[in-house]
KOLTIVEX-801896 format. One record per residue (C-alpha): residue in one letter; chain; x, y, z. Coordinates in steps of 0.1 Angstrom, whole numbers, plus 5000, padded with zeros to 4 digits. Each point is the difference from the previous one (the first is absolute). Layout:
<pts>
PT   rest   kette      x      y      z
PT      A       A      X      Y      Z
...
</pts>
This chain:
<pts>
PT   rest   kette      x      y      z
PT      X       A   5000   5000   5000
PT      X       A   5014   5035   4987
PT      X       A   4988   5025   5022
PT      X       A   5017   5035   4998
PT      X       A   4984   5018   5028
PT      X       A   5002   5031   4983
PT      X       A   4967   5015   5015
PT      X       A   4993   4992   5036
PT      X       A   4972   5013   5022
PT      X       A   5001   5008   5036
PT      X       A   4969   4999   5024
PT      X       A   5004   5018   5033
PT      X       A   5022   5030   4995
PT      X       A   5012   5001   5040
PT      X       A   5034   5005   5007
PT      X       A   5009   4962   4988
PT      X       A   4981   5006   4968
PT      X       A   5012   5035   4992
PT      X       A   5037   4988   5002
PT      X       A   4996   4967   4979
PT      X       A   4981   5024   4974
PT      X       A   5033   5020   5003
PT      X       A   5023   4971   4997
PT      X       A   4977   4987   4970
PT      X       A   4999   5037   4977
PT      X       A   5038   5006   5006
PT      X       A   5007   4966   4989
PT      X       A   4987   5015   4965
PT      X       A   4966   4977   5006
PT      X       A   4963   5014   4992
PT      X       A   4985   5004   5034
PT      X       A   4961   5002   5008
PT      X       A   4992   5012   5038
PT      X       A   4965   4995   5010
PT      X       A   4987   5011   5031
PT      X       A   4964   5006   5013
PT      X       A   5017   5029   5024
PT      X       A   5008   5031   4977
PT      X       A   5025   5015   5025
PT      X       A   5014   4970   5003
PT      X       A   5007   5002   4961
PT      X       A   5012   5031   5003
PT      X       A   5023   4992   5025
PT      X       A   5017   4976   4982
PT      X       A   5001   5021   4969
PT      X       A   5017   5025   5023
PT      X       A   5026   4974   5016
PT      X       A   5008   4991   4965
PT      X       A   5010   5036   4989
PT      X       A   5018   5003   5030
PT      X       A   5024   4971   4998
PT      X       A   5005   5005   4965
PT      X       A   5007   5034   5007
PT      X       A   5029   4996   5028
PT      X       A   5015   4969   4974
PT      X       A   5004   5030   4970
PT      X       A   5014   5024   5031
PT      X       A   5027   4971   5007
PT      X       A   5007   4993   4963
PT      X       A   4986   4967   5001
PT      X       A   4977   5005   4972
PT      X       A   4995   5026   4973
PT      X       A   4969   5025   4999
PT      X       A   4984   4983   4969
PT      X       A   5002   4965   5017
PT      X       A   4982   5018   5028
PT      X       A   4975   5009   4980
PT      X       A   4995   4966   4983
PT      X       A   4998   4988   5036
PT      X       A   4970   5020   5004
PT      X       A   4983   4997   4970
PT      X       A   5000   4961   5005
PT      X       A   4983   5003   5034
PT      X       A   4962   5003   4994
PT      X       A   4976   5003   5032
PT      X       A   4963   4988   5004
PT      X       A   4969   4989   5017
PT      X       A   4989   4973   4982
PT      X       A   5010   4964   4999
PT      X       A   4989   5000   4961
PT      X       A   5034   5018   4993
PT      X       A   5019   4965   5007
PT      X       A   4982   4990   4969
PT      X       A   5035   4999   4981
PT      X       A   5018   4991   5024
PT      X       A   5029   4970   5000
PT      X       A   5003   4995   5036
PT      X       A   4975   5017   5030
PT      X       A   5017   5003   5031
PT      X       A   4975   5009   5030
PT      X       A   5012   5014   5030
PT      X       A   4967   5013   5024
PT      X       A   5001   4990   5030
PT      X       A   5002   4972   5020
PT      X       A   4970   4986   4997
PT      X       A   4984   4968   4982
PT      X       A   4967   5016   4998
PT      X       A   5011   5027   4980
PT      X       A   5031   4981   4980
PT      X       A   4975   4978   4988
PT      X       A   4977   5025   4989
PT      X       A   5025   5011   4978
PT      X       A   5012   4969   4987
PT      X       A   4965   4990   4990
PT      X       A   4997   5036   4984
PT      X       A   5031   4991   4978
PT      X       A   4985   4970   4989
PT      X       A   4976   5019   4977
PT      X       A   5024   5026   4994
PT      X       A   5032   4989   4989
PT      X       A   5013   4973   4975
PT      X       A   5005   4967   5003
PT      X       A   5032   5000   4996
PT      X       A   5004   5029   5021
PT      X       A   5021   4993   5035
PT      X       A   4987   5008   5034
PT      X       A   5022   5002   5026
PT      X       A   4993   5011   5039
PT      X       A   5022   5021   5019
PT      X       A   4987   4989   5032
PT      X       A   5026   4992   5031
PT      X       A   4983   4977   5023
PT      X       A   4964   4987   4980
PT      X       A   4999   4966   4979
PT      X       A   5011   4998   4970
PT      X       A   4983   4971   4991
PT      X       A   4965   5013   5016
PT      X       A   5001   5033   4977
PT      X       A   5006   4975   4967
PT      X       A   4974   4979   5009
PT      X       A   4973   5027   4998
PT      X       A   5014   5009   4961
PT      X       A   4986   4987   4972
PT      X       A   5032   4992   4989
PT      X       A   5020   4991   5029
PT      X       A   5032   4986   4980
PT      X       A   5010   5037   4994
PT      X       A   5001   5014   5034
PT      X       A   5028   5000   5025
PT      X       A   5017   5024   5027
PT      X       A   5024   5028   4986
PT      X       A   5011   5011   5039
PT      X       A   5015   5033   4995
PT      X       A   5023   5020   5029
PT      X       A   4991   5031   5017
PT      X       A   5018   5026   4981
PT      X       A   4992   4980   4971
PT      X       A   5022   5021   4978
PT      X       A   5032   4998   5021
PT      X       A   4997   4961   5017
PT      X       A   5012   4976   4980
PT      X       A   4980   4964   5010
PT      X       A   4971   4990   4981
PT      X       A   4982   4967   5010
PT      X       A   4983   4983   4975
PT      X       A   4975   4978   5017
PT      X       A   4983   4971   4979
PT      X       A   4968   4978   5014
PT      X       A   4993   4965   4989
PT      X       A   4982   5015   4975
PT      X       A   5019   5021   4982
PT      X       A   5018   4991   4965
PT      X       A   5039   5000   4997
PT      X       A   5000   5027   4972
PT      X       A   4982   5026   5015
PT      X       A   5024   5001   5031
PT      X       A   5033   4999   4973
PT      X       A   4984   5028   4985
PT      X       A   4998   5026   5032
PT      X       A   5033   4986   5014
PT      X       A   5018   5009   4970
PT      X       A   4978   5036   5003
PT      X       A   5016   5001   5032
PT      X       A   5036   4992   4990
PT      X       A   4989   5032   4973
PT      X       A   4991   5022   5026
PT      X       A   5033   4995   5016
PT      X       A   4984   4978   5026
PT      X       A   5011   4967   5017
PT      X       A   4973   4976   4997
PT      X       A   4995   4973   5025
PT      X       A   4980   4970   4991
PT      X       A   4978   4987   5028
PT      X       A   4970   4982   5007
PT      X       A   4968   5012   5014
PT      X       A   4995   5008   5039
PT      X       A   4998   5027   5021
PT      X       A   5023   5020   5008
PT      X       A   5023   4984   4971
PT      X       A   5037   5003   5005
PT      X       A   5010   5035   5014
PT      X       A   4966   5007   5016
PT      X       A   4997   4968   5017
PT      X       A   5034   5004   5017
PT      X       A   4996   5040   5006
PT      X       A   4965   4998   5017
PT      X       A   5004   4980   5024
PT      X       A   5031   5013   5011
PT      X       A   4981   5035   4998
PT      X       A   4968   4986   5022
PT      X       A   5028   4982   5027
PT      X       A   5013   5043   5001
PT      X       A   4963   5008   5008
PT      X       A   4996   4977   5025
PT      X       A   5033   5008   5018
PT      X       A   4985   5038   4996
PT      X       A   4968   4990   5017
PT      X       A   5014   4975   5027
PT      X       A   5019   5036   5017
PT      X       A   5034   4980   4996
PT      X       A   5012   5030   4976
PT      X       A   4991   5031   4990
PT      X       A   4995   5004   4963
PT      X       A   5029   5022   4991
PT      X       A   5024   4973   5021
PT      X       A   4987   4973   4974
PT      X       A   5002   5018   4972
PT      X       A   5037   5015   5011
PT      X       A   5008   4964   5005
PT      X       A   4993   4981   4969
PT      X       A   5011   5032   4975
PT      X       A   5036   5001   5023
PT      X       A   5003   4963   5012
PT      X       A   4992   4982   4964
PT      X       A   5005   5031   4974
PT      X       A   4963   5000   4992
PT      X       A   4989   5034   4977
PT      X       A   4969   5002   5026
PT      X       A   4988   4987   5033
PT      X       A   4974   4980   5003
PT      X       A   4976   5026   5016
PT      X       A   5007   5028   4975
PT      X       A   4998   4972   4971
PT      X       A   4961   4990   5012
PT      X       A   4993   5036   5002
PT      X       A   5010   5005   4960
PT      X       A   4983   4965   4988
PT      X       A   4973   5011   5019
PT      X       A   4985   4982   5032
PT      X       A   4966   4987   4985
PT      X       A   5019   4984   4972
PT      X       A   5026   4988   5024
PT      X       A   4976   4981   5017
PT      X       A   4978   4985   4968
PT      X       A   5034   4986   4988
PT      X       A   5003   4984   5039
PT      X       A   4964   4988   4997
PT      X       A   5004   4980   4963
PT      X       A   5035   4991   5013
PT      X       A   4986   4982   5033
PT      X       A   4969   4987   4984
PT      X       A   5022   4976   4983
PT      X       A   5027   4999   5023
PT      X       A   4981   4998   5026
PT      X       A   5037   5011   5021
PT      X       A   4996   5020   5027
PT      X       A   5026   5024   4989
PT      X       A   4978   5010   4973
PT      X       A   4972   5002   5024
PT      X       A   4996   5038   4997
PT      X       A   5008   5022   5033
PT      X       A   4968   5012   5011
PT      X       A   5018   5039   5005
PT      X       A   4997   5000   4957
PT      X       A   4961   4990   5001
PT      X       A   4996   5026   5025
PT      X       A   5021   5028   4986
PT      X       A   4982   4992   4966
PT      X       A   4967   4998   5014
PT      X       A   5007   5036   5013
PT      X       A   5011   5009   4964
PT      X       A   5042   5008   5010
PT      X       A   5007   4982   4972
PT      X       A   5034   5015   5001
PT      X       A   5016   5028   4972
PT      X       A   4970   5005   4982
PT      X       A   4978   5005   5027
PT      X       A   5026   5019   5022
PT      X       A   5003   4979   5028
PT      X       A   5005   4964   5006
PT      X       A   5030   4985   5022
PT      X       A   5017   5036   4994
PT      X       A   4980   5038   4996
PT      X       A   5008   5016   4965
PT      X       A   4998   5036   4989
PT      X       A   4964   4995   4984
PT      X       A   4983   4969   4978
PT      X       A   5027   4986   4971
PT      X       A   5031   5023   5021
PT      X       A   5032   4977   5009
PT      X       A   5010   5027   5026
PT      X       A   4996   4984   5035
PT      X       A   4992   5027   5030
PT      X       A   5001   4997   5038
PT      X       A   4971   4985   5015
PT      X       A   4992   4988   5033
PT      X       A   5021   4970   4996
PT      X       A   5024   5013   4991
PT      X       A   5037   4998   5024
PT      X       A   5008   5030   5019
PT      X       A   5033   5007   4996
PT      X       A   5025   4981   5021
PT      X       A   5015   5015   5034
PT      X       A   4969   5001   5025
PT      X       A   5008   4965   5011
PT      X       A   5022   4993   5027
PT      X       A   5040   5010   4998
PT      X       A   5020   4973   4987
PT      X       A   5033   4989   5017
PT      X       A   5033   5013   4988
PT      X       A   5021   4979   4981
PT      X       A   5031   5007   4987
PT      X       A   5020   4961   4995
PT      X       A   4985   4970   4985
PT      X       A   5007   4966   5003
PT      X       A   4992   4975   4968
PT      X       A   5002   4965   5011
PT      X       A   5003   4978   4967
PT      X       A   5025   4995   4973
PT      X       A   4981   4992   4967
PT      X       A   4992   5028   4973
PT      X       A   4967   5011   5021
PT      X       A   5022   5008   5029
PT      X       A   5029   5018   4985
PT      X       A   4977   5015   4977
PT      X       A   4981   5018   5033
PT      X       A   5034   5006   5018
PT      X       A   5009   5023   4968
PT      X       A   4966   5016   4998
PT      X       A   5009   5010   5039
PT      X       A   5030   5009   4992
PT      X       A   4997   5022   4971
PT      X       A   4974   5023   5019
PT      X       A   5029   5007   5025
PT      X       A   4993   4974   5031
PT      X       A   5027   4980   5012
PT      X       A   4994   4962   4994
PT      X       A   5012   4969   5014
PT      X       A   4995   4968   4981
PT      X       A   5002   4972   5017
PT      X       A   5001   4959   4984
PT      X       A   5012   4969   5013
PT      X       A   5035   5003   4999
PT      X       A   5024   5032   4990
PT      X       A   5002   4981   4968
PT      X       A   4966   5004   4992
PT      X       A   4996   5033   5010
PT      X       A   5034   5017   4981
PT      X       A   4984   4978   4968
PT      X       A   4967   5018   5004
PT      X       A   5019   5038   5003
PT      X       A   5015   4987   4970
PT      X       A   4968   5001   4984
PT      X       A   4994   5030   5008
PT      X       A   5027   5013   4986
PT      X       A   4995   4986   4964
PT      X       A   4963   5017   5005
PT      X       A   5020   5033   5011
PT      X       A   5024   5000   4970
PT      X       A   4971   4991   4974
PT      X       A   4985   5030   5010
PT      X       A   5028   5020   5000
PT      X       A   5005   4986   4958
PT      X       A   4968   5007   4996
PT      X       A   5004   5039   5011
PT      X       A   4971   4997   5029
PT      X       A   5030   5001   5032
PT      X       A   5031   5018   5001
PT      X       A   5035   4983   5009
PT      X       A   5001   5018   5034
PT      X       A   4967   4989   5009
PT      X       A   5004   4969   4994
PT      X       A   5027   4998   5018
PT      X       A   4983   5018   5032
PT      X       A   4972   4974   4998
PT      X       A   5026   4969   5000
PT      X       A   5013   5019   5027
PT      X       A   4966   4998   5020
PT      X       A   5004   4964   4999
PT      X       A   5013   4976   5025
PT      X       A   5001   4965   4993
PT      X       A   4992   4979   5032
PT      X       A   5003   4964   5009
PT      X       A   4970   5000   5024
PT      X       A   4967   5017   5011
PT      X       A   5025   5010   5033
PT      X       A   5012   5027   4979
PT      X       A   4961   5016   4999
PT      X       A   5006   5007   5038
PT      X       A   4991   5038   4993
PT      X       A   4985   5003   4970
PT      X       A   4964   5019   5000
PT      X       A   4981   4978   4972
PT      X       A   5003   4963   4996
PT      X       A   4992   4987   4966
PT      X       A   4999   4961   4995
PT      X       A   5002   4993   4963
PT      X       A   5009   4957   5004
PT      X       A   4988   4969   4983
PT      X       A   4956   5002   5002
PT      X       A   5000   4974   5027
PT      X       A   4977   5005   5028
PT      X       A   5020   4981   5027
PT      X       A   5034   5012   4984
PT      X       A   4984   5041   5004
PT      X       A   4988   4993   5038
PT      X       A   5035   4986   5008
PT      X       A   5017   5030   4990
PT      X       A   4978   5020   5018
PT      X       A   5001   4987   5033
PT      X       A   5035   5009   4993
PT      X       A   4996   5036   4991
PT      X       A   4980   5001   5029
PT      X       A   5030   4993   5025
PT      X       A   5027   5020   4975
PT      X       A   4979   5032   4992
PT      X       A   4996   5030   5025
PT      X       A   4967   5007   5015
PT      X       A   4984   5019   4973
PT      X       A   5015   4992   4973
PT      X       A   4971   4991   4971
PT      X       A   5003   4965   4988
PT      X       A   4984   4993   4963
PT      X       A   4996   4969   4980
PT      X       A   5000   5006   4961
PT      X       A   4975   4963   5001
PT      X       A   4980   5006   4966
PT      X       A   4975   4967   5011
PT      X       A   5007   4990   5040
PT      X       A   4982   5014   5029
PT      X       A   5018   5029   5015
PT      X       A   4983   4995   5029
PT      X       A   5014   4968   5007
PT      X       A   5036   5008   4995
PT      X       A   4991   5031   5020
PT      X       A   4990   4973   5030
PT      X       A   5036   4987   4996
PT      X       A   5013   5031   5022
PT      X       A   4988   5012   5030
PT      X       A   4993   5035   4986
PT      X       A   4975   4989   4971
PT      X       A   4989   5040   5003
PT      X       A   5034   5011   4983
PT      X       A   4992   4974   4969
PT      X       A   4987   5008   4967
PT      X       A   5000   4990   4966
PT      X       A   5020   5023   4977
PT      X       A   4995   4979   4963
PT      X       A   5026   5013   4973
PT      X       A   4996   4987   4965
PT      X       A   5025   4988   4976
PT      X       A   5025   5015   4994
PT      X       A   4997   5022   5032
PT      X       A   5024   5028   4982
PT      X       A   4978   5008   4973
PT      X       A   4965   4990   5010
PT      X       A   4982   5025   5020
PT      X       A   4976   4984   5018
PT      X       A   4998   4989   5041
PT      X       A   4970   4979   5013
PT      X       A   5000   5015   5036
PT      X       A   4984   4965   5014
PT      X       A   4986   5016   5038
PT      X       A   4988   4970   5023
PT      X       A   4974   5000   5028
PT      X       A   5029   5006   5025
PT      X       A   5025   5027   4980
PT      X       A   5006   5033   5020
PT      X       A   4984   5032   4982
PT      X       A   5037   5017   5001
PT      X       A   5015   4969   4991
PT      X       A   4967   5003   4963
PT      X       A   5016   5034   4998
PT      X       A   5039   4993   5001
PT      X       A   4995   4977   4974
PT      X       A   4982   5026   4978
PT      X       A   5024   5029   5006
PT      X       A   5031   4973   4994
PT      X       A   4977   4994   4966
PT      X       A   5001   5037   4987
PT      X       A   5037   5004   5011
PT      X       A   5011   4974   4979
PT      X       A   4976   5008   4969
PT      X       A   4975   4971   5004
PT      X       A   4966   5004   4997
PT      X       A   4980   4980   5031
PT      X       A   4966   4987   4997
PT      X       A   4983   4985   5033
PT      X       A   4981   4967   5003
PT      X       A   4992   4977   5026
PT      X       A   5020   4973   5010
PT      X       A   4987   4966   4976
PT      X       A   5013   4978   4976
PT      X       A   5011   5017   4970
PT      X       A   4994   5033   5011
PT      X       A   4988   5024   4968
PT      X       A   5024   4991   4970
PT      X       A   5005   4963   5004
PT      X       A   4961   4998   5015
PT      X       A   4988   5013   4964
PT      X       A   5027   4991   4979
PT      X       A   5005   4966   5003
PT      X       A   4962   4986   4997
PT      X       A   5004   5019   4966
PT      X       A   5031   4980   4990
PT      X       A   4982   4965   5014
PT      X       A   4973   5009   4977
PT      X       A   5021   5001   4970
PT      X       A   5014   4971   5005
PT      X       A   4964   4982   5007
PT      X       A   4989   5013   4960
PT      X       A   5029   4980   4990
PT      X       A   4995   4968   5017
PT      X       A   4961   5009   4986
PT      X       A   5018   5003   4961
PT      X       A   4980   5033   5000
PT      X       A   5030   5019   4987
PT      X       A   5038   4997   4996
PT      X       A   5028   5012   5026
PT      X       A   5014   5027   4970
PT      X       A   4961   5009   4994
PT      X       A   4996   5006   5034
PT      X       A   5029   5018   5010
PT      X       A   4993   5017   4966
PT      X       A   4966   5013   5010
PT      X       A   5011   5009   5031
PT      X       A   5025   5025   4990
PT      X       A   4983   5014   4969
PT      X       A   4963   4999   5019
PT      X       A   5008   5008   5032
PT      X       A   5035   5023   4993
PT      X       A   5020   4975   5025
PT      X       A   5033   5002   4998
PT      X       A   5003   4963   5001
PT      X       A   4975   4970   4991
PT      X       A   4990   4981   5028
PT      X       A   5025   4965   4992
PT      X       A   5032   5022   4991
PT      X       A   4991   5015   5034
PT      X       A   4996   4968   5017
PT      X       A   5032   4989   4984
PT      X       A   5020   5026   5016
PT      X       A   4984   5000   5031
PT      X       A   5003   4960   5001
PT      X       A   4977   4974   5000
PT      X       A   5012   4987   5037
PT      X       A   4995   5036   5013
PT      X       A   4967   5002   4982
PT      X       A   4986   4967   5012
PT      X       A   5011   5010   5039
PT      X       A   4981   5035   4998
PT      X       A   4971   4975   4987
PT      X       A   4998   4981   5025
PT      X       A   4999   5028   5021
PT      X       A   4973   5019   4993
PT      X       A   4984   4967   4996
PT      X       A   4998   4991   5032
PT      X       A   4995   5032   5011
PT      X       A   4967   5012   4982
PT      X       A   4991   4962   4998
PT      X       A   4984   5010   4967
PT      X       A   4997   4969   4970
PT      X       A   5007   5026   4977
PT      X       A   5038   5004   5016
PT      X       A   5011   4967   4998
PT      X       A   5032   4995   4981
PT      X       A   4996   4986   4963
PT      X       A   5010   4969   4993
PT      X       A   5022   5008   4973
PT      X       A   5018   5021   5027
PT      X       A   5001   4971   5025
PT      X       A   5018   4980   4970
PT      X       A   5025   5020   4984
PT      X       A   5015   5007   5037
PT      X       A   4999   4968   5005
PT      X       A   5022   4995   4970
PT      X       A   5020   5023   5008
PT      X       A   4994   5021   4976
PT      X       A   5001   5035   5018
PT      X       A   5004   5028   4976
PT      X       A   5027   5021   4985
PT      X       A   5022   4983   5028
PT      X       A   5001   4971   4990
PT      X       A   5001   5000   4966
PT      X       A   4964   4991   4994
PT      X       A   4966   5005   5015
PT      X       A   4968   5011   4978
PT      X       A   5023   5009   4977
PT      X       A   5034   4983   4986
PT      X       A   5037   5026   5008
PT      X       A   5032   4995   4984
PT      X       A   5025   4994   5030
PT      X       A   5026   5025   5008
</pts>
């Protein structure tokens, strides 16, 4: 079947549907917008000029292709204008009611040759085609919000439809400049269905009070790289369609991850729908504004809680590349550090590494030779935690090993002065039980630096029932000193990062064992869809799969939840040994070095 897709219609001019009418008329196609709203018409007709008009500012095209551009786009009100059209794609709003009002509309409209494709996110395929006349011709053509500057396209078939009308619009796609992914029909598909229930876990942290909303968000766009956190990201989808994505998701699921958090229902109910209402998780300027103001949840600023203690020496116990990695971070922002490891050995070996990291910086133009060589100079290499006899803060940074953490803190307990601040970096144990391991569990508190600690900003400050207000504060003053950004959360497995993060990266792993989708169409769809900076199985890799499978297990038997148990595949490939980039081979094959 030869199908050149040179005259397209699009139904629902929205946001979505203005910009794939934008991608479609610069691509040089014919391009027929219909629309029962008028100013919705208009608008699009206006975000059109726009765009084209900044692309002739930056010299990306000339003035006459601007003008072709515009003459190709055609607006109206009437579904008889897809008469001529190659290929329809709808994109109203999330509803099969009035999809498949449309759809049978089409039917009478169009020809039968014509292609009709859905743009919906999170409704069946299959149940759209089955209402057409001709159900063979319609599939899922999953466009990204911006649709003009995402890359990932998902073309999503149903049992029904016929192989060459889904070659036709994924070779439109690979014309467009797209990357399409191939997929078969759920809800959710491949980069919804990981991204929403990762977005309704965010909600449901929100709602429990075990973070405030701009902690979560801090933490996911500083801990994992992520263009938006997951609070400010349900505000821009919208909340209403958040949570009809969450309903078809869990209605075949049936998972109670994708059980939507009742906070959405109610803040939709109450029409905060997010941006385009003007208030949803966040307040906005007015309806459609991205500009967040103050409201009453909003923090006051920092300083009316109690004085923190003074701390001028710290004390890293550890060796590996998290601990001499924190011990520079220390020492950099002018506090004297001690690191301490099992042996002198050890420890000169880990000031070593700190020296490489100095000198690539100083290569790199970021440090100057004489501050590097006042940081080394911070620096004393000890044998044991005797040396921390006076320091102010005690950071732990050791093997993740509950019995192996309280040990070394029933000896900081007898080694440290009365005062001093003791803090685990645990990303997944209780602090409050290595806290129990001394007899001044008040002075404890998690203080969880991410990898690497020199150049990632963030610091989960982990506050147990038992931590001292001064000792909260210390931590967060150290915080600022040393450039880190802290975000507060209660004291349970996984914290915010790993608590939201790796449920997401479990459920990646569950569409492969399912033969949904591919590891490179995932990780694919993650980063083009979702603007990760790494797919979920290249992050898994470089994490490692032993690491991964212990964090599992954690929040596993924390939440007790069915939908937190570690998948199989998981279980197996650790098993085998196969642990990631480490070892040479773990979702993913590595040449050796």
């Amino acid at each position: 079947m030869d199908i050149p897709l040179s005259t397209i219609a699009v139904v629902g001019l929205g946001t979505m549907g203005a910009g794939i009418a934008e991608v479609l008329a610069r691509s040089g196609r014919e391009v027929i917008g219909i629309d029962t709203d008028e100013a919705a018409a208009r608008r699009a007709v206006a975000s059109l000029e726009a765009s084209t008009a900044r692309a002739v500012e930056r010299g990306r095209i000339t003035e006459e292709e601007r003008r072709d551009a515009l003459a190709r786009f055609r607006t109206f009100s009437d579904l008889q204008a897809a008469a001529d059209a190659e290929l329809v794609i709808e994109v109203v709003p999330e509803s099969y009611e009035i999809k498949q009002q449309v759809f049978r509309e089409l039917d009478a409209v169009v020809s039968p040759t014509t292609i009709l494709a859905t743009g919906t996110n999170a409704l069946s395929v299959t149940r759209l085609a089955a209402e057409s006349q001709r159900p063979e011709r319609v599939l899922g053509l999953h466009f990204f919000n911006p649709a003009p500057a995402m890359k990932l396209v998902e073309v999503v078939s149903s049992v029904l439809t016929a192989p060459p009308a889904v070659e036709a619009v994924t070779e439109l796609a690979r014309l467009l400049g797209k990357e399409p992914v191939a997929i078969g029909d759920r809800p959710g598909f491949v980069a919804d269905g990981l991204l929403f229930g990762y977005l309704n876990q965010a909600a449901a942290m929100y709602e429990a009070n075990y973070a405030t909303r701009e902690d979560i968000d801090a933490a996911m766009k500083l801990g994992c790289g992520l263009p938006m956190g997951p609070l400010a990201l349900l505000d821009l989808i919208g909340i209403d369609t958040a949570r009809t994505v969450l309903e078809a998701m869990y209605s075949t699921s049936h998972d109670r991850l994708h059980a939507p958090a009742p906070i959405l229902g109610q803040l939709a109910s109450a029409g905060l729908t997010g941006r385009k209402s003007g208030r949803g998780f966040y307040t906005y300027a007015g309806p459609g504004s991205q500009t967040v103001v103050p409201d009453a949840l909003t923090p006051a600023p920092r300083g009316a809680e109690a004085a923190g203690r003074t701390v001028r020496s710290v004390g890293v116990a550890g060796s590996g590349t998290m601990a001499s990695g924190i011990a520079e971070v220390f020492a950099k922002a002018g506090y004297d550090v001690v690191l301490a490891a099992r042996g002198q050995e050890k420890a000169d070996l880990a000031k070593a590494r700190i020296a490489k990291s100095l000198g690539r910086s100083v290569t790199k133009g970021r440090l100057s030779e004489q501050a590097r060589d006042e940081t080394l100079a911070r620096i004393t290499a000890a044998a044991s935690l005797d040396a921390f006899a006076e320091v102010d803060l005690a950071v732990e940074a050791v093997a993740e090993d509950l019995l192996v953490k309280q040990e070394l803190f029933a000896t900081l307990d007898k080694v440290c002065r009365p005062g001093a601040v003791l803090a685990t970096t645990t990303s997944s144990l209780p602090v409050v039980a290595i806290a129990r391991a001394t007899g001044r569990p008040e002075d404890v508190v998690g203080m969880h630096f991410f990898n690497p600690a020199p150049a990632m900003k963030l610091v989960e400050v982990v506050r147990t029932v038992l931590t001292a207000d001064d000792v909260h504060a210390t931590v967060h003053e150290v915080c600022h000193t040393v450039r880190k950004h802290p975000v507060d959360c209660g004291d349970r497995a996984g914290f915010i990062v790993n608590a939201l993060l790796f449920p997401y990266l479990n459920n990646a792993i569950k569409m492969v064992e399912e033969h949904y989708a591919s590891l490179d169409d995932i990780d694919a769809a993650m980063k083009l869809g979702g603007g990760y900076p790494m797919g979920p199985f290249e992050l898994l890799d470089v994490v490692g799969l032993d690491v991964s499978l212990a964090i599992e297990k954690v929040l596993h038997n924390e939440f007790r939840d069915p939908g937190l148990a570690p998948a199989p595949l998981l279980e197996h490939l650790v098993a085998a040994g196969c642990l990631g980039r480490k070892t040479g081979r773990g979702f993913r094959e590595y040449a050796r070095r």
